[in-house]
N, C-alpha and C positions, 0 to 999 in steps of 0.2 A: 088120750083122745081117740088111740083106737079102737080100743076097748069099748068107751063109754059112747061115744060122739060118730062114732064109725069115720074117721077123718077123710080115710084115703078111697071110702067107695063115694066121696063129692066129686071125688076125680073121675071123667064117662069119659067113653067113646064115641059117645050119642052125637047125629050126624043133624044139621039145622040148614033149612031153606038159604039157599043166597038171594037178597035184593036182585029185582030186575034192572034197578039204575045201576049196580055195582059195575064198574067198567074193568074189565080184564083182556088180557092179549088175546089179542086178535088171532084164531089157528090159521088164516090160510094166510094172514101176513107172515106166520113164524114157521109154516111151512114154505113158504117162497123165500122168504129168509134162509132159512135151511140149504133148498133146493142150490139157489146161489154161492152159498159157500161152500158148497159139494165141489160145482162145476170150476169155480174160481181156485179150487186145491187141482183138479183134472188138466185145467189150464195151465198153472204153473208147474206142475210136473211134465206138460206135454213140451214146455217151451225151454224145459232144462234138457228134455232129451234132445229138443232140435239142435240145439246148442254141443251138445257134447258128439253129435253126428257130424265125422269126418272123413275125409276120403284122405285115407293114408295108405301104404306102399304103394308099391307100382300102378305107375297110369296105365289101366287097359280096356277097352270099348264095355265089358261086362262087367269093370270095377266099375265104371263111371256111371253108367246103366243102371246097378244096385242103387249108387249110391243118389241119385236124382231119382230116382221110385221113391226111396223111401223121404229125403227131403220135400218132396210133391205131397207123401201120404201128410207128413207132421204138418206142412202148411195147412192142406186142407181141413184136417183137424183144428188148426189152431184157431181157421177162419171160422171152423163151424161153431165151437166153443166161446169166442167171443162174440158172433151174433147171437147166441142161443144168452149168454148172459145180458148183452144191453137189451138184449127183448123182455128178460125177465123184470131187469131196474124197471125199463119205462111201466112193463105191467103193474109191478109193484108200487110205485108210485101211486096209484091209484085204487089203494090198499090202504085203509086205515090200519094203524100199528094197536090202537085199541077199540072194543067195540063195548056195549053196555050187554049183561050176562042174558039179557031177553033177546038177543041180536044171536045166539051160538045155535049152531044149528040145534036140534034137540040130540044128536048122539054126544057131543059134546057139552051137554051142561051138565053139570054134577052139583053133590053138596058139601057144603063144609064141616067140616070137626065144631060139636060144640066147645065153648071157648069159654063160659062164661063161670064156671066151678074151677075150671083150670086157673082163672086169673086169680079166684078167691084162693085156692090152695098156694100158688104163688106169690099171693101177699101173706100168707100165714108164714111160709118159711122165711120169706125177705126178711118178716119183723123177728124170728126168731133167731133170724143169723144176726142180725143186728143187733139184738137185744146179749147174745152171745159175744161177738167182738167187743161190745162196751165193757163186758165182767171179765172179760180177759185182759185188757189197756190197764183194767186199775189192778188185779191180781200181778200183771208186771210190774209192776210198781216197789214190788218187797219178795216177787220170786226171784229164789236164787237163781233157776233156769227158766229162763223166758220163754224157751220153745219149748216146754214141757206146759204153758200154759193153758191151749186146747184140748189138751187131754186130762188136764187136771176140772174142766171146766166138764168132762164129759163123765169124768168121776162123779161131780159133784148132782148133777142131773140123774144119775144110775143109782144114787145115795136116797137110801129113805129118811125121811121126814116125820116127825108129830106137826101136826096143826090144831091149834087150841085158840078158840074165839074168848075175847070176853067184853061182852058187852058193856058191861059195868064201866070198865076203863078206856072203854069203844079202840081194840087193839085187836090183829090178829096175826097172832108170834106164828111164825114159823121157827120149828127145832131141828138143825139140823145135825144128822147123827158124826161123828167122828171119822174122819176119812182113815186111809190104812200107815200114812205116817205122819208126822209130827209136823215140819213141813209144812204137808200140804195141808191140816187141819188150821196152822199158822195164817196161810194164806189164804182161806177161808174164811176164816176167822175179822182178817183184815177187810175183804170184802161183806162180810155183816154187817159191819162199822159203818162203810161206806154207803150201803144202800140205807142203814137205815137212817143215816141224815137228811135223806131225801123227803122222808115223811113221807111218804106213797100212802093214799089210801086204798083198799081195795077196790074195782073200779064194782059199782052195784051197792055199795055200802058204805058205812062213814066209820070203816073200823081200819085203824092204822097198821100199816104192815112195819111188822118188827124180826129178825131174822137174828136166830141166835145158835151157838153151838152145844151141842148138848142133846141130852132126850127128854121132853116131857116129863115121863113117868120115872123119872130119878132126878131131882131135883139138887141134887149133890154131886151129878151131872153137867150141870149147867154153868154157862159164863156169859159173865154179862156180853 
């Protein structure tokens, strides 16, 4: 498929207009959003340290002094940080959370990833992984090792093939060549059997797919 079909340049990077109805986050809701949770972290660390601000050893006019400055500073902090956020909610409030893509200012609108080769190529593999897990469920069936069954199956796909049409008897054998042991030829073997109860016809033609082990061109080769 690579080779012949060029599979994988279906696959782009090529960039496609978004819809003006398309509705997307709103930036200055998600920057006020933002902003708020900034302030709302500033706040709770300001209110851990008011908290942990004590007037400990000796009572003396300049301990007391410090320590009321700086309990003065954190309040006025804490007041300012919590006006400075419910001013933000109330603004916020009257902020859509989403707006439509012809609503974004112009430095903000961009374009999207084409999508539509990607889905094609993503249904190519779905059907091929799937088509994959079915020949592996029935090769477990009579493998002696079960988890060696994805690699035997990746064998088999690596393994060349004869392909011989014949009209006449409207059939088109596939021959596949002998894998490296006995085994896994076994178990290929077995799924031959299986597929070809299915009767599949080619899909474009009315010639019956038949899978056998062996080569073509040695006939003394072959099993049924």
């Amino acid at each position: 498929m690579r080779e012949h079909y060029n599979l994988d340049r279906l696959i782009d990077y090529n960039t496609q207009p978004v819809s003006d109805t398309t509705r997307v986050v709103n930036p200055q809701h998600r920057s006020m959003t933002s902003e708020i949770k900034k302030k709302v972290t500033i706040l709770s660390r300001t209110l851990a340290h008011f908290g942990s601000v004590n007037l400990e050893g000796e009572i003396d006019p300049k301990r007391v002094s410090t320590y009321q400055q700086e309990k003065a500073n954190l309040q006025e902090k804490i007041a300012l940080l919590q006006t400075e956020i419910e001013n933000l909610k109330q603004d916020k409030k009257g902020i859509p959370s989403h707006i439509t893509f012809s609503a974004l200012p112009k430095d903000e609108q961009f374009k999207q990833l084409s999508t539509q080769s990607k889905h094609f190529i993503d249904t190519v593999k779905m059907i091929a992984y799937r088509a994959e897990t079915s020949m592996i469920q029935v090769t477990r069936e009579i493998s002696p090792r079960q988890d060696e069954a994805r690699s035997l199956m990746r064998g088999v796909y690596n393994t060349e093939v004869d392909i011989v049409p014949d009209e006449n008897e409207k059939t088109l054998t596939v021959f596949l060549h002998h894998l490296a042991s006995h085994s896994s030829s076994n178990s290929v073997q077995y799924l031959c059997d299986e597929m070809n109860k299915t009767e599949t016809i080619f899909p474009g033609t009315n010639l019956r797919l038949i899978y056998k082990m062996g080569s073509a061109l040695n006939p003394r080769d072959q099993e049924a």
